[in-house]
N, C-alpha and C positions, 0 to 999 in steps of 0.2 A: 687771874692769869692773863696776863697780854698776849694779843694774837700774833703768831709767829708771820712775818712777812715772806711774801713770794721770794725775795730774792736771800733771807737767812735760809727759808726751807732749800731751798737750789743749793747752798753751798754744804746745806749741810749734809743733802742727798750726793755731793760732792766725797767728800769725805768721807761716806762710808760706801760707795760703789761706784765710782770714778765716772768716766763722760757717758759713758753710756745709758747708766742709771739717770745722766742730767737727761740727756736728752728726752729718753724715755718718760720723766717729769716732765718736760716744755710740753711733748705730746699732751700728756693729761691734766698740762694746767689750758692747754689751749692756744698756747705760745707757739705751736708747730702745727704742721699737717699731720695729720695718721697716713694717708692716702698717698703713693705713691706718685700720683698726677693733680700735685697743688695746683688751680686757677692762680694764684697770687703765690709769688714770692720774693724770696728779698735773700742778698746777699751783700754785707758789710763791706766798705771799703777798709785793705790791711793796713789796721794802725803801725803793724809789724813786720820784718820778714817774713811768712808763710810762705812756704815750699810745698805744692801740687802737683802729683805726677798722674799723668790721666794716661791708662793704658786702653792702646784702640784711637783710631785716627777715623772710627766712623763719623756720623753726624753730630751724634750726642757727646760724640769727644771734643771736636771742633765747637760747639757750641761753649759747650761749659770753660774749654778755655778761654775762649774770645773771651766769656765773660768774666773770667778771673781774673785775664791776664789786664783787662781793662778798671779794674778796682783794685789795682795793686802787686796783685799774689805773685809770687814768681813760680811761671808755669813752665812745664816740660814733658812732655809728649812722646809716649813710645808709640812706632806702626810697623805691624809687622811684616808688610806691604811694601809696592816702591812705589804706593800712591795712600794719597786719602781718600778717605771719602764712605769707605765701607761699601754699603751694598747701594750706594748711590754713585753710580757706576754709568756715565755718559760716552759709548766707544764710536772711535774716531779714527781716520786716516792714520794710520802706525801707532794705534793701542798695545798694547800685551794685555792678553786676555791668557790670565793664570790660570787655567781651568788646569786640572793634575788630568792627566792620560789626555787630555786634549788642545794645549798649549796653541794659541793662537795671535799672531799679529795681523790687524786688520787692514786692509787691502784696498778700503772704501778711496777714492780721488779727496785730494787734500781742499775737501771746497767747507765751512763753516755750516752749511746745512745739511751736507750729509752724514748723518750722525743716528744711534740710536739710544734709547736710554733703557740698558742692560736690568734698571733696578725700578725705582718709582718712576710712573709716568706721568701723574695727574694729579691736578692739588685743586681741591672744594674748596670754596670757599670760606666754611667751617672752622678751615685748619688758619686760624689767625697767627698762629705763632711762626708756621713757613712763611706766611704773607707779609707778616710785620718784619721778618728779618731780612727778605726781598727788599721791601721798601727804605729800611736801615742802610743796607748795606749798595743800594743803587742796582739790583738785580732787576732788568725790564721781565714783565709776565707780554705771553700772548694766550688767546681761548686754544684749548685741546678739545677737540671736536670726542666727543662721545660716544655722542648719537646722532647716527646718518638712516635716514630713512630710504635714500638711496642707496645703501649698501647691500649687499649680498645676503641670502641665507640661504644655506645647499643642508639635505638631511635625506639622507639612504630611504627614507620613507614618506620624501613628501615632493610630489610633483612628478614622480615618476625619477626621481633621482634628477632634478631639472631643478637650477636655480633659480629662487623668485628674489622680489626688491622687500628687503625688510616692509616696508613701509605694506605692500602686498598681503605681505603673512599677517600682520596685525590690523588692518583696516576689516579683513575678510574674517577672521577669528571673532573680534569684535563687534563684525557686523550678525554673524551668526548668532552669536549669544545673546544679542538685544532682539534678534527675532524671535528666540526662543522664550525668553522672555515677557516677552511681549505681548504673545499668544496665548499665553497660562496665567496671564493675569486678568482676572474677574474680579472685581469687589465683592461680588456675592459668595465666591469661595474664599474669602481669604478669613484668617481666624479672627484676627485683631479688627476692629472695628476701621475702615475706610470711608470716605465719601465717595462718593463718586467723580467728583471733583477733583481729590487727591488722584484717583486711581488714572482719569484722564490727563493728568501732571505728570503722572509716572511714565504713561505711553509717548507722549509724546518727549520726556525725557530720553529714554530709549530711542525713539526715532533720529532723535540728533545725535544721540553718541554710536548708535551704529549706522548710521546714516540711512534709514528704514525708509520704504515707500509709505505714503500716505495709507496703504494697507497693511502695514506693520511690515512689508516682506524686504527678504536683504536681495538685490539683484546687481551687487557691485556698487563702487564709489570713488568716484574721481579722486580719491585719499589715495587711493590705490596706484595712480599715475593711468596715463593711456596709452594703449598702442598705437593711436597715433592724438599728436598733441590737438590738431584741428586748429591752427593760426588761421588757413585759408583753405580749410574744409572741415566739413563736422567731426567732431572729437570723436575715438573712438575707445570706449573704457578697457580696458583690460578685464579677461576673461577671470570670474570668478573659480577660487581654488576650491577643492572637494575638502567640506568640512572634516570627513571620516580621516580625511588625509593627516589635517591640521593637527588634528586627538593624535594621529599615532606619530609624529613630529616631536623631539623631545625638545625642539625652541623653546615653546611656551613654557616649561621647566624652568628656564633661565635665563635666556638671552632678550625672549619679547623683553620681559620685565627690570633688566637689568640695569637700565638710565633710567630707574625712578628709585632706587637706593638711593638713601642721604648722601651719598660722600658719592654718588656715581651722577647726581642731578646737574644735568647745566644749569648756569656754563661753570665748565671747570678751566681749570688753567694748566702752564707747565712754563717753565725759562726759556727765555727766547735763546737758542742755542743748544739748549741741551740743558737738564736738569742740574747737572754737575754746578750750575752757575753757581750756587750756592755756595760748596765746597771751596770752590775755586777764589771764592769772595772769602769764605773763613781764613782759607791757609795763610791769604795773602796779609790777612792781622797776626797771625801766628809763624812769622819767617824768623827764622834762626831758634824755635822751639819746641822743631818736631825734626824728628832723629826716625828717619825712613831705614827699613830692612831691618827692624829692631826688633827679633821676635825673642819675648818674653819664657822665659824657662824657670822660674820661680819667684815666689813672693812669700815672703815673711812679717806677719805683723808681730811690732813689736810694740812694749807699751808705751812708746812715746814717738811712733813712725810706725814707716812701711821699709821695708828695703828688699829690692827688686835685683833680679839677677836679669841677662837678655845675651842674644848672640848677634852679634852686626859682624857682614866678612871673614863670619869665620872664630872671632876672637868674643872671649867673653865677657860681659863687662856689669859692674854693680854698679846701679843708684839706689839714694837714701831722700825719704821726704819725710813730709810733715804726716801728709795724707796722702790717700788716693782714690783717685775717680776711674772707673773700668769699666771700658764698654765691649770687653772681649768678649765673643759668643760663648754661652753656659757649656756648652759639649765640649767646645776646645780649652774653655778654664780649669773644667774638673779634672782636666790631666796634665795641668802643670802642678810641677811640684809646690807643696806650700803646706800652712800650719794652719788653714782653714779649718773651723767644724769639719766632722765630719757629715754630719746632718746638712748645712750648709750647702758641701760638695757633691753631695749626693742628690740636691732636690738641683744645682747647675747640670747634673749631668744628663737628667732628665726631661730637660727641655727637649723637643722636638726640633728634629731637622725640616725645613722646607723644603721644597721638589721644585719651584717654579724652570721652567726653562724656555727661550725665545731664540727663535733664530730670523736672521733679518737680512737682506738682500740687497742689493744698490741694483737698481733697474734703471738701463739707460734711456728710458724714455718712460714718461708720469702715464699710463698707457690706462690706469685704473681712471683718471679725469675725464680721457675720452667716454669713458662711462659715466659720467656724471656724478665721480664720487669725490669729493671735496674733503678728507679727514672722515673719521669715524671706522669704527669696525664693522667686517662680516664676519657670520660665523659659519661653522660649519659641523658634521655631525662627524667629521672624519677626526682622528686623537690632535691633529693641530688645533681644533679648537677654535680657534682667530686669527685673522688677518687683520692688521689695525694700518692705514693708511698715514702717513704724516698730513701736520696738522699746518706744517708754517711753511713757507715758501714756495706755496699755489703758483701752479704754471708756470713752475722752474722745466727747465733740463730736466735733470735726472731727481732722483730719490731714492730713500731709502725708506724699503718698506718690510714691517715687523712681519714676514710670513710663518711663525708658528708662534703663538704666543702660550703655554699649554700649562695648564693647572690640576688638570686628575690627574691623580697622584700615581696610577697605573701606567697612564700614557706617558708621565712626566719621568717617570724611574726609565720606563724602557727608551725614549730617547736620550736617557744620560747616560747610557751602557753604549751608544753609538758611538763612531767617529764622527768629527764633525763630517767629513764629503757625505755618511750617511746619512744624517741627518738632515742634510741641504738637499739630497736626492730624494727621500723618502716625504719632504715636506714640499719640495717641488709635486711631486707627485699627485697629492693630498690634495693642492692646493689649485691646482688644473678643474679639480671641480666649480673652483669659483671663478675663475680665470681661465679658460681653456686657451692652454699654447700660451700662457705667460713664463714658462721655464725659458723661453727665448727672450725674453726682455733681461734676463739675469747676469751681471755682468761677476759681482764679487759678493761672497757673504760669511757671515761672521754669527757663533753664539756661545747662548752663554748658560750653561747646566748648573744652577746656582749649590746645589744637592753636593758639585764636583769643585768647587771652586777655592781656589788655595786659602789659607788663614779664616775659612768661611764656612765650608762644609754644609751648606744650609742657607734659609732665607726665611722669614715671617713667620718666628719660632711661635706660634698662636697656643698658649696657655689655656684649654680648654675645660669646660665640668666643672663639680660642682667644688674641687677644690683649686678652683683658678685663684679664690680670693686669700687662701691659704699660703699658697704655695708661691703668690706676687710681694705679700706680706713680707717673707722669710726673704723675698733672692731685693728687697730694697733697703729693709734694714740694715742699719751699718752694722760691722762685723768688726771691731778695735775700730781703728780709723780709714779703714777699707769702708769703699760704698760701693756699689754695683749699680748701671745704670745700661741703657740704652731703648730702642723701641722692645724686644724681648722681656722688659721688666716693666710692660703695659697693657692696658687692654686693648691699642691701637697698635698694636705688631704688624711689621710690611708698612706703616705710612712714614713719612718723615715727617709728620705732627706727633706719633708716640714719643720716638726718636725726640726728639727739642723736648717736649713735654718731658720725657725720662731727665734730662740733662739739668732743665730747673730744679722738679724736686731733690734731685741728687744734690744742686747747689743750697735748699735749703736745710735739707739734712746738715751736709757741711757745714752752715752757718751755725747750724744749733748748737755742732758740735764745737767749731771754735769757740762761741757765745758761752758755752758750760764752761771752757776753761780759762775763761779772762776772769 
């Protein structure tokens, strides 16, 4: 019997269960990724007419166009928005910030650096895919500052409710612990076999990472800073903090340690301008093929296309394609009309809504430098959470600074029940801990309750437990010639490295899927 060849068995798995059955073979011959977030891919230039309609003008929508529409395909773009860009969202001097019950135009002086980024702020260097489309597309990067050691840290339980310099809280915690350390280590008690040798390696290791006296004791460390610097008199250290204080501080929980996560490690970056740069670079290859205020009200797979219903001004209107790529949020998908699985609609509807929310101020004078803070965050133990200082245009005028930046989920719901004046009042307020009398620097501010926000409803839908790997499986698989795509259908949700990464695999699904039918 002659061995059937790769490309009879494909045709033949063709004809008896159509593209999808091909596809599903590529998978298991090895020809395709299984994985939602391919390392490599590839997408065909069209020998042919192909018609691609990519619903959602987020990142992974602009992406996957750019790259269709540069291989041939003929692409067209519904957004259901009067912008693109999704949750990569750079607000500026006369924004419309859609938020529903909070509707906002921003107020910030029409200057190029006064700006905040509503959505991602920060790209690691990890994330090669944002970085190489930067580089592609002539997008300049500058460093976003992280971690500031001169920044603030205020917590209801530490210092008497008295803010210290990050750099403070961590030199003195760490000093502490290498003392303790230090003092309970005997060679002669310990289980495992030491020399003595070792054991004198070890003290004196601790000595330098907590910066211990020659008797093991922690008595302060110029890590710390000084109360006075001593150019031209003796330096005077700063007073050490009460350990007991430290323990009942919930910092060390999260904030000490938080620029030493992979994707939080300097140096990281962000666009010189505003993150949006990106967007702004996509759209500009995708002009005359995205159809703005086009919000989608049903989709039909049929067996040989998609056909899309939408309303633009009022009036209703159909289109018909080949395929389609959709990077609509799962909550808002599952309740447009369509002939989806049900199974399908039910595991989009499931996704999680995100809470994140930021409010951000234009201060007319940079008032946080005179303190010595150069970019980076403070934190604090009050529900704002964070103050993050801008990072690019040192020793300007004025700026714009992120004064609540807020992520529990508790603090994050009850300031999207505000108005925004409450929210700017209540985070002024908050925020006088780390700043006392800085609500007087505050000229205009603007935010943004992602939970509230039109066509959005949500942000960094995180797929968690133990059936993330299930339930990422079902929302990537193509569905007829429907795909689904965005950062939501990865395990990098909130970055705009998911986001691109979503958009490849999406395109070589796509590929596969045309390849089954040539």
């Amino acid at each position: 019997m002659r061995p059937i060849s790769r490309r009879n068995f494909l045709l033949r798995l063709a004809a008896t269960g159509g593209s999808a059955a091909v596809y599903q073979g590529l998978v298991g011959l090895g020809l395709m990724p299984s994985q939602a977030m391919a390392d490599d891919w590839s997408l065909a230039t069209a020998s042919k007419p192909v018609r691609v309609l990519i619903l959602g003008g987020g990142l992974s929508g602009l992406v996957a166009g750019f790259e269709l529409h540069r291989r041939g395909y003929q692409v067209e773009m519904l957004e259901a928005s009067h912008r693109v860009g999704g949750r990569n969202f750079t607000v500026r001097s006369g924004d419309l910030i859609d938020e529903i019950g909070n509707r906002q135009t921003c107020t910030f002086d029409n200057d190029p650096s006064l700006y905040f980024n509503a959505g991602p702020a920060r790209i690691p260097p990890q994330h090669q895919r944002v970085l190489g489309y930067c580089q592609e597309l002539g997008v300049p990067l500058e460093v976003f500052v992280n971690y500031n050691g001169q920044a603030w840290v205020h917590d209801d339980k530490l210092n008497v409710d008295r803010r210290v310099r990050l750099r403070e809280y961590v030199t003195d915690a760490r000093g502490f612990l290498a003392e303790m350390l230090s003092k309970n280590l005997d060679a002669a008690d310990l289980e495992q076999p030491m020399s003595v040798g070792d054991a004198e390696r070890l003290r004196d290791f601790l000595r330098r990472y907590g910066d211990l006296s020659s008797s093991g004791e922690y008595a302060g460390s110029s890590r710390a800073g000084y109360v006075n610097r001593g150019f031209l008199s003796p330096a005077i250290k700063k007073e050490v903090m009460d350990f007991p204080q430290i323990l009942a501080s919930n910092f060390w929980r999260m904030g000490m340690n938080f620029a030493e996560n992979e994707t939080m490690t300097a140096p990281l970056m962000q666009m010189v301008g505003g993150n949006d740069a990106i967007v702004r670079a996509l759209e500009a290859k995708l002009d005359g093929r995205i159809r703005y205020q086009a919000q989608v009200t049903g989709i039909q797979l049929k067996e040989d296309g998609v056909d899309v219903r939408y309303l633009q001004e009022g009036n209703e209107h159909r289109i018909e394609a080949d395929y389609c790529l959709n990077c609509i949020p799962g909550p808002l998908l599952s309740g447009i009309e369509s002939n989806f699985p049900e199974s399908y609609r039910a595991v989009m509807s499931e996704l999680p809504r995100g809470h994140l929310i930021k409010v951000a101020f234009q201060a007319r004078e940079r008032f946080w430098e005179r303190e010595l803070i150069y970019g980076g965050i403070s934190w604090t133990s009050e529900p704002i959470q964070q103050l993050v200082y801008p990072s690019g245009s040192l020793q300007g005028k004025k700026g714009v600074l992120l004064g609540a930046y807020i992520f529990n989920r508790d603090n994050a719901l009850r300031f999207t029940h505000m108005r925004h004046e409450e929210r700017v009042a209540e985070a002024i307020k908050q925020g006088e801990k780390l700043h006392p009398g800085y609500g007087d620097y505050m000229e205009c501010s603007a935010s943004v309750a992602w939970w509230n926000m039109n066509h959005h409803l949500g942000c960094a839908a995180h797929v968690a437990g133990s059936e993330s790997d299930e339930v990422l499986a079902q929302l990537t698989a193509p569905v007829g010639r429907h795909i689904l795509m965005g950062d939501q259908t990865t395990y990098h949700s909130g970055w705009q490295e998911g986001a691109i990464g979503s958009a490849h695999a999406a395109l070589q699904t796509l590929n596969g899927l045309i390849q089954s039918r040539a």
